[in-house]
mmJSON file of the N, C-alpha and C atoms, coordinates in Angstrom:
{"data_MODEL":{"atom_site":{
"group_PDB":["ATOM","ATOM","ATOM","ATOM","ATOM","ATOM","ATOM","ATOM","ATOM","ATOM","ATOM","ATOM","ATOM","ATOM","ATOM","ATOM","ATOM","ATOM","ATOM","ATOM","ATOM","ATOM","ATOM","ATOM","ATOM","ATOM","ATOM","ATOM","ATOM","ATOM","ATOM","ATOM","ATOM","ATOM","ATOM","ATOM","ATOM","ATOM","ATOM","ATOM","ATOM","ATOM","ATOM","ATOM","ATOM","ATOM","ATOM","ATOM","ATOM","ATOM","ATOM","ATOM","ATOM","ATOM","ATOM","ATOM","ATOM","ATOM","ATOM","ATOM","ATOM","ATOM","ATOM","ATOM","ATOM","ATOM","ATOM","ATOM","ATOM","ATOM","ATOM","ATOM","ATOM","ATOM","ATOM","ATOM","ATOM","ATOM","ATOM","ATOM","ATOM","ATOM","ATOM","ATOM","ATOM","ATOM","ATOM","ATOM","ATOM","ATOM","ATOM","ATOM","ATOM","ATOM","ATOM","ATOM","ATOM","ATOM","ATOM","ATOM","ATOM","ATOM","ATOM","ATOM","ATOM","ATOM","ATOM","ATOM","ATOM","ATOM","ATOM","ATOM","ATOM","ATOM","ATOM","ATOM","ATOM","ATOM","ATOM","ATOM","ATOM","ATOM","ATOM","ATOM","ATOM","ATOM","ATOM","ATOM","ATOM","ATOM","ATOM","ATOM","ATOM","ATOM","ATOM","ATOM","ATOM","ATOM","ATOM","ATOM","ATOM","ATOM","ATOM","ATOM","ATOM","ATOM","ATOM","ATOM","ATOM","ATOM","ATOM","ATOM","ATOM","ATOM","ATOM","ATOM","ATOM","ATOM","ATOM","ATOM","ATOM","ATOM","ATOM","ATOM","ATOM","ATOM","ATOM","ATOM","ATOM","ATOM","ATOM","ATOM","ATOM","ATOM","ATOM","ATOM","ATOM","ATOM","ATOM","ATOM","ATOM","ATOM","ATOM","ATOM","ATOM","ATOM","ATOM","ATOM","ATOM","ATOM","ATOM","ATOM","ATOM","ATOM","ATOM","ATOM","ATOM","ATOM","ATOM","ATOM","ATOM","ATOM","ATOM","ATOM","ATOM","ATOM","ATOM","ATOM","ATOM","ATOM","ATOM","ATOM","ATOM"],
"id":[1,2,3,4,5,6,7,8,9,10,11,12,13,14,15,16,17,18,19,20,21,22,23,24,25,26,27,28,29,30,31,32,33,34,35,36,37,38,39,40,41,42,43,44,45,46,47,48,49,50,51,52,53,54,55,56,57,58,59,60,61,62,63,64,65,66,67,68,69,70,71,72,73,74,75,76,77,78,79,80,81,82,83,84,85,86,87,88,89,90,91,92,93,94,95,96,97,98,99,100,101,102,103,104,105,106,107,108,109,110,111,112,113,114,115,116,117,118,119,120,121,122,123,124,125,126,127,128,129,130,131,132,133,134,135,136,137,138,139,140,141,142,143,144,145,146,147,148,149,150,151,152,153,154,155,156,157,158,159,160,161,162,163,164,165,166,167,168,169,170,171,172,173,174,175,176,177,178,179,180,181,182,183,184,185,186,187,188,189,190,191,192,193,194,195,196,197,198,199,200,201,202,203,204,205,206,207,208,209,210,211,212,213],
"type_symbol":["N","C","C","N","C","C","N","C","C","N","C","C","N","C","C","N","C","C","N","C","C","N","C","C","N","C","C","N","C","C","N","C","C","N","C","C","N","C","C","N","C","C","N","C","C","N","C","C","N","C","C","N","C","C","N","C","C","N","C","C","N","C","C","N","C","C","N","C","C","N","C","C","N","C","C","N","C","C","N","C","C","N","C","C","N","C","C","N","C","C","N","C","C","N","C","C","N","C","C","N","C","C","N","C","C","N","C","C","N","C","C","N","C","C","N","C","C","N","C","C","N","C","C","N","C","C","N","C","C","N","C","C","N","C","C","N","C","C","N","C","C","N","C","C","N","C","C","N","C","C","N","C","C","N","C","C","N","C","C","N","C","C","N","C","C","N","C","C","N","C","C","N","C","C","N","C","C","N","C","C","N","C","C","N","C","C","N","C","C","N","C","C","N","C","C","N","C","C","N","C","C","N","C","C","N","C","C","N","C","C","N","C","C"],
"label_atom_id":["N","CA","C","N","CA","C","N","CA","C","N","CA","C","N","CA","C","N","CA","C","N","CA","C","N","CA","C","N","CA","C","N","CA","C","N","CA","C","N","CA","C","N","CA","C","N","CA","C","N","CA","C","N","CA","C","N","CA","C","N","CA","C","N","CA","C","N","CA","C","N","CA","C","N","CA","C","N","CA","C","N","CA","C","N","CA","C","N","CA","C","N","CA","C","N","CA","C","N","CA","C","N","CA","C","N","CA","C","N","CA","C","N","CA","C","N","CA","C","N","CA","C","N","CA","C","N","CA","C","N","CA","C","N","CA","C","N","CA","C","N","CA","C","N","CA","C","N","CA","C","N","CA","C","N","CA","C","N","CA","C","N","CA","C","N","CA","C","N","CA","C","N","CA","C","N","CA","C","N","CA","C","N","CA","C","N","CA","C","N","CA","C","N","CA","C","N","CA","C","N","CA","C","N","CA","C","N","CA","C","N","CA","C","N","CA","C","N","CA","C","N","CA","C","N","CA","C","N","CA","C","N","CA","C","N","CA","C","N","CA","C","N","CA","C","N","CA","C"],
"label_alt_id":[null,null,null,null,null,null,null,null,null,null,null,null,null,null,null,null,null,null,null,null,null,null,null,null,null,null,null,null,null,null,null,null,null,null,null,null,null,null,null,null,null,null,null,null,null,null,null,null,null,null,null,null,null,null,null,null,null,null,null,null,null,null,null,null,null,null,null,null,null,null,null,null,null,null,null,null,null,null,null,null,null,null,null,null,null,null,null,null,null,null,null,null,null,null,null,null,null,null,null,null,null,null,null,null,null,null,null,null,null,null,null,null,null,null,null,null,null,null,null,null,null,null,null,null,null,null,null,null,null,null,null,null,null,null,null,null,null,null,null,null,null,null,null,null,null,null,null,null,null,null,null,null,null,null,null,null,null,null,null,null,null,null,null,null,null,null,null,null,null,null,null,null,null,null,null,null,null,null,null,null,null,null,null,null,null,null,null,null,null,null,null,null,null,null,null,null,null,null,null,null,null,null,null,null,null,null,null,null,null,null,null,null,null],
"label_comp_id":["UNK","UNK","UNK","UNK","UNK","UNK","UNK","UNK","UNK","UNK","UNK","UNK","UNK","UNK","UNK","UNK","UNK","UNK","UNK","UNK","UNK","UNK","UNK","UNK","UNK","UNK","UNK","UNK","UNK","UNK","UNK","UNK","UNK","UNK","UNK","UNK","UNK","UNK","UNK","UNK","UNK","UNK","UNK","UNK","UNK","UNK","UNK","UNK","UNK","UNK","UNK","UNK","UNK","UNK","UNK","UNK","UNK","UNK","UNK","UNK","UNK","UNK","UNK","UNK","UNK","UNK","UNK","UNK","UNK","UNK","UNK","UNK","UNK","UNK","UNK","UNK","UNK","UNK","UNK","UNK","UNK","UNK","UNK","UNK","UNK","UNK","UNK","UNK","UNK","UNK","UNK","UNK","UNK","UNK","UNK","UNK","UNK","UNK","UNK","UNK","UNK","UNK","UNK","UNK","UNK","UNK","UNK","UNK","UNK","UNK","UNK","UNK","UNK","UNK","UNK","UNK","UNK","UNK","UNK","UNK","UNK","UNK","UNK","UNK","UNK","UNK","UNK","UNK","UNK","UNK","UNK","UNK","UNK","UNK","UNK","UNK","UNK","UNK","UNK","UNK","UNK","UNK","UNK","UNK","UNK","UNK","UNK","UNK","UNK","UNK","UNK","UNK","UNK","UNK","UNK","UNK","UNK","UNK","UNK","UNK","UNK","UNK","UNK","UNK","UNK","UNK","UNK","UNK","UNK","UNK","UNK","UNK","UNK","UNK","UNK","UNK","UNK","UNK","UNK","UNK","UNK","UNK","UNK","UNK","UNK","UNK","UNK","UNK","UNK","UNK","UNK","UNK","UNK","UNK","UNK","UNK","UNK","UNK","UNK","UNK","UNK","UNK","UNK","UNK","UNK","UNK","UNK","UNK","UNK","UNK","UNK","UNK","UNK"],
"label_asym_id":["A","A","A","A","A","A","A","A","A","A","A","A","A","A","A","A","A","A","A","A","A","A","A","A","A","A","A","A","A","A","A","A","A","A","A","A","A","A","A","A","A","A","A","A","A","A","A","A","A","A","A","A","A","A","A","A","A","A","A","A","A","A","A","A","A","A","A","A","A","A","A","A","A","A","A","A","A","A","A","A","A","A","A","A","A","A","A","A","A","A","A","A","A","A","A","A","A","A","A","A","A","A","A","A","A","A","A","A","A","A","A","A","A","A","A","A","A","A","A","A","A","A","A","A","A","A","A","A","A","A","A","A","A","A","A","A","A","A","A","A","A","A","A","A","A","A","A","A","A","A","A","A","A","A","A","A","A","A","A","A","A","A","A","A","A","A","A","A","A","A","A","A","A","A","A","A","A","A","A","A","A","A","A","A","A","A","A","A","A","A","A","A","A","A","A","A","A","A","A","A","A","A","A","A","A","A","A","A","A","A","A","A","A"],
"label_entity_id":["1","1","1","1","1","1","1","1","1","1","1","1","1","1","1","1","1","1","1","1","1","1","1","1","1","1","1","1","1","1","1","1","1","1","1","1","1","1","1","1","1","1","1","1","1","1","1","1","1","1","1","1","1","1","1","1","1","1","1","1","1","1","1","1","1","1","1","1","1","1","1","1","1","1","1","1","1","1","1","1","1","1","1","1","1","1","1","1","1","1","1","1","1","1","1","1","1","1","1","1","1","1","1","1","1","1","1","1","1","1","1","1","1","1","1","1","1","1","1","1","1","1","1","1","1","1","1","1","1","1","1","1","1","1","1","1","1","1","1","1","1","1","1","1","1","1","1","1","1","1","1","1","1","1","1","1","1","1","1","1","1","1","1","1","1","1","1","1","1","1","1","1","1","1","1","1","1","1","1","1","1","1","1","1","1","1","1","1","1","1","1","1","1","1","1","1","1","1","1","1","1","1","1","1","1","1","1","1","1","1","1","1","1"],
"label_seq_id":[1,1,1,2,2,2,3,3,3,4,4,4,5,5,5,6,6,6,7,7,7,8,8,8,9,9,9,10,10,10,11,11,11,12,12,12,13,13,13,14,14,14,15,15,15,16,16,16,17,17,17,18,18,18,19,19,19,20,20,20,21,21,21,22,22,22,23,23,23,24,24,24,25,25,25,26,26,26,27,27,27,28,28,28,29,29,29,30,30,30,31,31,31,32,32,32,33,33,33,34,34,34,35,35,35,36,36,36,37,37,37,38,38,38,39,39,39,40,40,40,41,41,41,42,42,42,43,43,43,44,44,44,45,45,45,46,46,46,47,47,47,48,48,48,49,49,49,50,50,50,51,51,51,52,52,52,53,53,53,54,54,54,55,55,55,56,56,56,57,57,57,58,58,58,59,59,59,60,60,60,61,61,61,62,62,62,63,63,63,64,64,64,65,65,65,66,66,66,67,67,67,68,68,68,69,69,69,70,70,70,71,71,71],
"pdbx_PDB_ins_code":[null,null,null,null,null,null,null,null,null,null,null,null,null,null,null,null,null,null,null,null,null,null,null,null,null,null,null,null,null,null,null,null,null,null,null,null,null,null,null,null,null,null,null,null,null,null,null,null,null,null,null,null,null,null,null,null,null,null,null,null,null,null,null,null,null,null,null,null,null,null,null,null,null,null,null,null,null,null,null,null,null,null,null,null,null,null,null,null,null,null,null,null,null,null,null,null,null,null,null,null,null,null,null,null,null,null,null,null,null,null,null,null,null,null,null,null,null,null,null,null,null,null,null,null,null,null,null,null,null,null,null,null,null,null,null,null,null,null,null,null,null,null,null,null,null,null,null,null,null,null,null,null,null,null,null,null,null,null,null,null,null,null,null,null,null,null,null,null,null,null,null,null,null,null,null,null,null,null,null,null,null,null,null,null,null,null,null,null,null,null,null,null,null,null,null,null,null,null,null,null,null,null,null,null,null,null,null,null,null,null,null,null,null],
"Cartn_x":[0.848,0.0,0.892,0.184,1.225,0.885,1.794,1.432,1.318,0.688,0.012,-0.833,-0.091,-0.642,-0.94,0.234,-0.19,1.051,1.541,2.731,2.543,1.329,1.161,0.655,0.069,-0.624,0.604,1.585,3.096,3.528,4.21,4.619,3.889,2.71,2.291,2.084,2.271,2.803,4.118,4.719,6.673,6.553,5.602,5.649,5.117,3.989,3.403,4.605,5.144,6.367,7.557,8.533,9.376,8.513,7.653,7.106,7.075,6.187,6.754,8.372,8.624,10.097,11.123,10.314,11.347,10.671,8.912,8.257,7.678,6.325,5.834,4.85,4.559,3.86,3.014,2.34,1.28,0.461,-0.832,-1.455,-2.438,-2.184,-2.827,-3.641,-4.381,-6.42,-6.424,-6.04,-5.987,-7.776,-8.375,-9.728,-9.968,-11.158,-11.48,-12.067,-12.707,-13.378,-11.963,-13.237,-11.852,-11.324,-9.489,-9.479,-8.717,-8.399,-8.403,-6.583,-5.689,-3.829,-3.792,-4.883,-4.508,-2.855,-3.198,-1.92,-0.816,-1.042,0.019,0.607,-0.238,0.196,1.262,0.435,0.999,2.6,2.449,3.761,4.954,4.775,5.585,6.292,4.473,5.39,6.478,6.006,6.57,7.822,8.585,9.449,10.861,11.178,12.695,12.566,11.399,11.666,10.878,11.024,10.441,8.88,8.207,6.377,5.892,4.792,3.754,2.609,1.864,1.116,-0.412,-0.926,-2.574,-3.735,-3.872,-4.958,-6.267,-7.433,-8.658,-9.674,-10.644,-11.416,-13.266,-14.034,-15.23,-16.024,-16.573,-17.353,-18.74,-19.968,-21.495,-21.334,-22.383,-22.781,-23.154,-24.09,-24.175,-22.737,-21.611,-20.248,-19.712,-20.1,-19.477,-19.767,-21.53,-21.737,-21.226,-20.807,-19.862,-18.707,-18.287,-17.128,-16.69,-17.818,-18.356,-18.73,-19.648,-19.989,-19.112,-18.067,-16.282,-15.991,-16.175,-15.603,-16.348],
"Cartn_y":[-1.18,0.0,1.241,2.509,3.462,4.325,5.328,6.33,7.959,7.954,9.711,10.317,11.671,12.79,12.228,12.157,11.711,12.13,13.055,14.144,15.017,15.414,16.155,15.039,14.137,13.046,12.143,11.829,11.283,12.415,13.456,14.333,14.538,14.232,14.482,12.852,11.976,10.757,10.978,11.512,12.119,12.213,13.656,14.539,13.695,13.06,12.403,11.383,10.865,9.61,9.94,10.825,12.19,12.364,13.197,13.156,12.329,11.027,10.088,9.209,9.675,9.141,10.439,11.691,12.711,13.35,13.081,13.101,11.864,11.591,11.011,9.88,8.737,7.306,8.133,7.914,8.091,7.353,7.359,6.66,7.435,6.804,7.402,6.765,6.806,6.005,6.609,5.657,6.092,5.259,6.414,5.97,6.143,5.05,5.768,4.62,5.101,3.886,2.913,1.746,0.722,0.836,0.342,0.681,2.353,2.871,3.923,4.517,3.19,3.246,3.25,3.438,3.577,3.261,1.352,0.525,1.078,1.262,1.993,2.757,4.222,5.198,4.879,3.976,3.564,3.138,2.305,1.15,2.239,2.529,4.521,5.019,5.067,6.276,5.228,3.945,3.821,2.819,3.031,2.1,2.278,2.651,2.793,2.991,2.867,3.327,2.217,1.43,0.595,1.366,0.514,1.139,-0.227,-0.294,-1.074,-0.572,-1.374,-1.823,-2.477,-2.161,-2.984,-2.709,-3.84,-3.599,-4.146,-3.436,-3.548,-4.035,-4.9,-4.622,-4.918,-3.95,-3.94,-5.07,-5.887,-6.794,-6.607,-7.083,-7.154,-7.897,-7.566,-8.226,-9.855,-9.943,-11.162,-11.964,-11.523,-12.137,-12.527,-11.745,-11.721,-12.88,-13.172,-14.051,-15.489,-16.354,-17.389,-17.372,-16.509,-16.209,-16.323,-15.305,-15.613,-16.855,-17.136,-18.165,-19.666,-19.498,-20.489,-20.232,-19.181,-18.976,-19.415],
"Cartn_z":[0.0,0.0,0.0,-0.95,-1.143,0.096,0.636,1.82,1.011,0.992,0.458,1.632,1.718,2.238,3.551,4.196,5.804,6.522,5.95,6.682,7.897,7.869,8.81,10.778,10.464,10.841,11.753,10.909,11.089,11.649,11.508,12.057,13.779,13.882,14.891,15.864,15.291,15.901,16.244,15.378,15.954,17.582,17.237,18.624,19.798,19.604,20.628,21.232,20.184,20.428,21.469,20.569,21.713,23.248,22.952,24.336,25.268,24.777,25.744,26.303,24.919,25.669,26.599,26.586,27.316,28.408,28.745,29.869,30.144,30.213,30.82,29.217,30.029,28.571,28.388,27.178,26.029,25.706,25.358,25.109,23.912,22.772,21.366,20.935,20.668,20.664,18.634,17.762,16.321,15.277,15.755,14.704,13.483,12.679,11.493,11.082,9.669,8.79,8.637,8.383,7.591,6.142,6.014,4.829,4.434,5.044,5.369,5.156,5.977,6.31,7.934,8.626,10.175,10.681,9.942,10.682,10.103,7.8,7.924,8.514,8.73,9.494,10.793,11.377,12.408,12.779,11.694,11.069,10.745,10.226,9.772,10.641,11.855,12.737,13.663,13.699,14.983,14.215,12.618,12.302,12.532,13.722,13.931,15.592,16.08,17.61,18.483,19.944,20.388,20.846,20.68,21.006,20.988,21.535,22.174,21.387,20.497,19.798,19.748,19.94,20.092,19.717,19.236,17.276,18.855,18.413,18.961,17.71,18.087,16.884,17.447,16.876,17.502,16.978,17.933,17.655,18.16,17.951,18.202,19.321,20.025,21.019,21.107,19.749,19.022,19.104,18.112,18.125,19.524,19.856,21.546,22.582,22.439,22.899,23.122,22.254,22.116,22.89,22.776,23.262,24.886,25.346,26.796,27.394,26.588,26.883,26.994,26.245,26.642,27.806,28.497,30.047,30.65],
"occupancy":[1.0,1.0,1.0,1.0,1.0,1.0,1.0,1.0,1.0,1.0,1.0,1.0,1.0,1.0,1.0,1.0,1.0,1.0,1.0,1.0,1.0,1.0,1.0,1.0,1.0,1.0,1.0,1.0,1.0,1.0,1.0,1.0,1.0,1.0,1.0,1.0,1.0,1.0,1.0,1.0,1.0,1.0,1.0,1.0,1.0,1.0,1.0,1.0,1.0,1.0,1.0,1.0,1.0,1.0,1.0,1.0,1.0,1.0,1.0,1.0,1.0,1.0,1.0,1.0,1.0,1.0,1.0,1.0,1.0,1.0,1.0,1.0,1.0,1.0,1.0,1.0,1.0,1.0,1.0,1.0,1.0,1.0,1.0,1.0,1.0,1.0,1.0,1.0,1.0,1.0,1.0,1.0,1.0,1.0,1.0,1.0,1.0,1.0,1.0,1.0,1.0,1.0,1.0,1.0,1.0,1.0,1.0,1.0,1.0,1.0,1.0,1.0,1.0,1.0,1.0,1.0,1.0,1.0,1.0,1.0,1.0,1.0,1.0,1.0,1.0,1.0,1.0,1.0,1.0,1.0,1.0,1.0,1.0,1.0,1.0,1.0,1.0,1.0,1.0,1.0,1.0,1.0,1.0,1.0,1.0,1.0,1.0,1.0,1.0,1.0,1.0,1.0,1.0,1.0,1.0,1.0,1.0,1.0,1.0,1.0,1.0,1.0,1.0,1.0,1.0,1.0,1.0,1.0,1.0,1.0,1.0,1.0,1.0,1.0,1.0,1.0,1.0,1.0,1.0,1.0,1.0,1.0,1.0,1.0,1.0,1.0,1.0,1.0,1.0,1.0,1.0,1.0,1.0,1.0,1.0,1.0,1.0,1.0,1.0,1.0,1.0,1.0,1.0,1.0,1.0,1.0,1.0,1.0,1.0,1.0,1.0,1.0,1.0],
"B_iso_or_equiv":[0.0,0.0,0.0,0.0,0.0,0.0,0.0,0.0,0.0,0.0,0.0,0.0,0.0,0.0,0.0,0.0,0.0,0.0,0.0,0.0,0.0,0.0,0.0,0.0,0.0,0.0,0.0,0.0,0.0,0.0,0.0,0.0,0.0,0.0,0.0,0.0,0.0,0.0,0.0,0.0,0.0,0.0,0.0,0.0,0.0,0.0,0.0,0.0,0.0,0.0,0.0,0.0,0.0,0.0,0.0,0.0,0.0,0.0,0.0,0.0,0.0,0.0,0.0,0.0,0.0,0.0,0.0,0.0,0.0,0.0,0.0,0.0,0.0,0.0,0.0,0.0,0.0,0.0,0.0,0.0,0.0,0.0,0.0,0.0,0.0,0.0,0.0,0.0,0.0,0.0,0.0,0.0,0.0,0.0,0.0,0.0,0.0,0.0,0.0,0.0,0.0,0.0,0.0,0.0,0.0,0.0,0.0,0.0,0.0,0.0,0.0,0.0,0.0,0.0,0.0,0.0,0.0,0.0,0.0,0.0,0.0,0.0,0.0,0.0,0.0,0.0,0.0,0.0,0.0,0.0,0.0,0.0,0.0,0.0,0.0,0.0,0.0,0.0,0.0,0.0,0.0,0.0,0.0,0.0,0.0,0.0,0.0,0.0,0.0,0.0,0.0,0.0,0.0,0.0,0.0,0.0,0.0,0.0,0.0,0.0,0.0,0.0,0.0,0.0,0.0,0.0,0.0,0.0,0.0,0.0,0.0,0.0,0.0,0.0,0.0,0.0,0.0,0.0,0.0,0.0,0.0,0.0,0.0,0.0,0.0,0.0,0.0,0.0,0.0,0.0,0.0,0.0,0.0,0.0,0.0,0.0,0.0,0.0,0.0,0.0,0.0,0.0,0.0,0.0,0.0,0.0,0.0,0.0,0.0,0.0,0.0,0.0,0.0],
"pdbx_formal_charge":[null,null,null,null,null,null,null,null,null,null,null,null,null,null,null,null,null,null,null,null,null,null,null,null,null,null,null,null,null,null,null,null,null,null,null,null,null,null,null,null,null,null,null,null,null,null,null,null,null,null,null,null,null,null,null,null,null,null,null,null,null,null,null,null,null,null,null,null,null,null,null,null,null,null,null,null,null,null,null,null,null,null,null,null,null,null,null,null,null,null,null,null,null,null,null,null,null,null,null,null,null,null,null,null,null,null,null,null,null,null,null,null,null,null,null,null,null,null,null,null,null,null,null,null,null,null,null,null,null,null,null,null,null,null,null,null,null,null,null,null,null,null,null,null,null,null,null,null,null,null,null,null,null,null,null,null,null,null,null,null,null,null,null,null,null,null,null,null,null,null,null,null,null,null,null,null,null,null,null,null,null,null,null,null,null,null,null,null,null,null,null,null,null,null,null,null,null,null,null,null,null,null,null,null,null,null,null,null,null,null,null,null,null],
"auth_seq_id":[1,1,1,2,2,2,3,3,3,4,4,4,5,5,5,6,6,6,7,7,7,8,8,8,9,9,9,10,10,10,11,11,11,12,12,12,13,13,13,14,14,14,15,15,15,16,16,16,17,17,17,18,18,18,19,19,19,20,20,20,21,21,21,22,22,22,23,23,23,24,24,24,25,25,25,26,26,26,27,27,27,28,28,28,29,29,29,30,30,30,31,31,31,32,32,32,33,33,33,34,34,34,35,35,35,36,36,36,37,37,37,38,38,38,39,39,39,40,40,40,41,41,41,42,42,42,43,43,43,44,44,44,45,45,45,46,46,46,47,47,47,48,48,48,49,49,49,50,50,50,51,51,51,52,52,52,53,53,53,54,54,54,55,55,55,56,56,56,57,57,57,58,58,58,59,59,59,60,60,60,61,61,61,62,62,62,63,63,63,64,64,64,65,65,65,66,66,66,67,67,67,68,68,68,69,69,69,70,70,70,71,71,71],
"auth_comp_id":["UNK","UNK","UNK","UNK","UNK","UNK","UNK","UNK","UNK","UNK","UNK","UNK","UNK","UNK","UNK","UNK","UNK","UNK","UNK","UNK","UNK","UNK","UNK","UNK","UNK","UNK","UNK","UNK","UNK","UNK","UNK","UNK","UNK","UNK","UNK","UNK","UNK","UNK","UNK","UNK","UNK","UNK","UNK","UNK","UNK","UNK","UNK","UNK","UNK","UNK","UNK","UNK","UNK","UNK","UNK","UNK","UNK","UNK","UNK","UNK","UNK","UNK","UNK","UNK","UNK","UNK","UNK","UNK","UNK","UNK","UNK","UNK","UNK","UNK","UNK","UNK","UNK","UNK","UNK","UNK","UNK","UNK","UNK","UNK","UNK","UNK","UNK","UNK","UNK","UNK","UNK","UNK","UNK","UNK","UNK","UNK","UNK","UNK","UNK","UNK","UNK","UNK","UNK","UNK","UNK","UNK","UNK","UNK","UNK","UNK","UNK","UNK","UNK","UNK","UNK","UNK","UNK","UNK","UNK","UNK","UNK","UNK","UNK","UNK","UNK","UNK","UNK","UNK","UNK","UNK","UNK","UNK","UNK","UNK","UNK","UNK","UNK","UNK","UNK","UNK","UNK","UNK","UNK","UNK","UNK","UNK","UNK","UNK","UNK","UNK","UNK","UNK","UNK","UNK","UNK","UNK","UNK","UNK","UNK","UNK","UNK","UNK","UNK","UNK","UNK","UNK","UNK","UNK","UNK","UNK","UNK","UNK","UNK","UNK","UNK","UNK","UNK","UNK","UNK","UNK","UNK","UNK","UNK","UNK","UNK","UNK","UNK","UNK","UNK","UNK","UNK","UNK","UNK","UNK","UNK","UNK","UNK","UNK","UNK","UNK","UNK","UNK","UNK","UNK","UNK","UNK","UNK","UNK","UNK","UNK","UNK","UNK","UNK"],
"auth_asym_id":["A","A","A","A","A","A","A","A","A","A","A","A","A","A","A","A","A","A","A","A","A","A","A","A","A","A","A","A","A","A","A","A","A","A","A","A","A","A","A","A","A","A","A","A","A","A","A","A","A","A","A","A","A","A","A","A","A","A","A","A","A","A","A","A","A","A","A","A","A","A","A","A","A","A","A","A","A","A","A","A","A","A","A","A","A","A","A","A","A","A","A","A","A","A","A","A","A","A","A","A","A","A","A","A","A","A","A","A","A","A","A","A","A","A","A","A","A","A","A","A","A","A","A","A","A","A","A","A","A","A","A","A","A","A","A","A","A","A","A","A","A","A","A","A","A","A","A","A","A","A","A","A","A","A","A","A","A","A","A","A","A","A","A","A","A","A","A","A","A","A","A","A","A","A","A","A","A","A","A","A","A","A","A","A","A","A","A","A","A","A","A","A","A","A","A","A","A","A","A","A","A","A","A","A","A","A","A","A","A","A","A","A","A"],
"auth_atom_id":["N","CA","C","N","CA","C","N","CA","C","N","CA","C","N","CA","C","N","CA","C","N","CA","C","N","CA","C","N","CA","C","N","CA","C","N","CA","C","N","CA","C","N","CA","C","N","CA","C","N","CA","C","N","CA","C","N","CA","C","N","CA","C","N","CA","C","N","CA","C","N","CA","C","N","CA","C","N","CA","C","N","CA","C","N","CA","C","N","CA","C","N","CA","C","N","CA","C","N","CA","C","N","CA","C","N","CA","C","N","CA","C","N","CA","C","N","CA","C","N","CA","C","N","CA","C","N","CA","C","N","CA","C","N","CA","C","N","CA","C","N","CA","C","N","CA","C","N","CA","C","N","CA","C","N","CA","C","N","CA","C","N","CA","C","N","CA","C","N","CA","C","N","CA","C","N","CA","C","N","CA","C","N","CA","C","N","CA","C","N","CA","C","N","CA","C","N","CA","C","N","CA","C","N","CA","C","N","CA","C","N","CA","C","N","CA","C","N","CA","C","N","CA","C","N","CA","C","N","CA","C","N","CA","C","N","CA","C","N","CA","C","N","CA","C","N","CA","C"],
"pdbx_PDB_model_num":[1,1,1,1,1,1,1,1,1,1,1,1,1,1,1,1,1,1,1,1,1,1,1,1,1,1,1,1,1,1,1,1,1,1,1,1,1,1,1,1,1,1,1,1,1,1,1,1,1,1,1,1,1,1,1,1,1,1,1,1,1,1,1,1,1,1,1,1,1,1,1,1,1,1,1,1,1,1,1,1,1,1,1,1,1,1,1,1,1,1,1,1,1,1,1,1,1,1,1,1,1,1,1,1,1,1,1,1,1,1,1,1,1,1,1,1,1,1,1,1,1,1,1,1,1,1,1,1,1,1,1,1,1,1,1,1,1,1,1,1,1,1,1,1,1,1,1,1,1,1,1,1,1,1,1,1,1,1,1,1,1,1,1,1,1,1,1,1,1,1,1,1,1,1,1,1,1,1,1,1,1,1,1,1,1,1,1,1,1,1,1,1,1,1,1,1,1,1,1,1,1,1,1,1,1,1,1,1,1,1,1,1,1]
}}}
């Protein structure tokens, strides 16, 4: 996948990144439709520096059920 027009976006994953490594952890909550580059984005900002990572994904209540129901 190509990366277009997400300079400003990256640039501000920079800052958030720095920050946490020269004050205090971060925690960056990255939304949107699917389809979109999120992970790219992501993958980008964080490809030369150690970060902690965690893909969420919304499921129905329906989906959910099964699931629960294993415990």
């Amino acid at each position: 996948m190509k990366f277009y027009n997400r300079e400003n976006e990256l640039a501000e994953l920079k800052r958030i990144q720095r920050l946490s490594f020269e004050e205090n952890s971060r925690l960056t909550v990255i939304t949107g439709r699917r389809r979109i580059g999120k992970t790219s984005l992501i993958m980008k900002a964080v490809d030369e520096m150690p970060t902690v990572y965690l893909f969420m994904k919304l499921l129905s209540v329906v989906s959910l059920s099964p699931s629960f129901r294993a415990l």
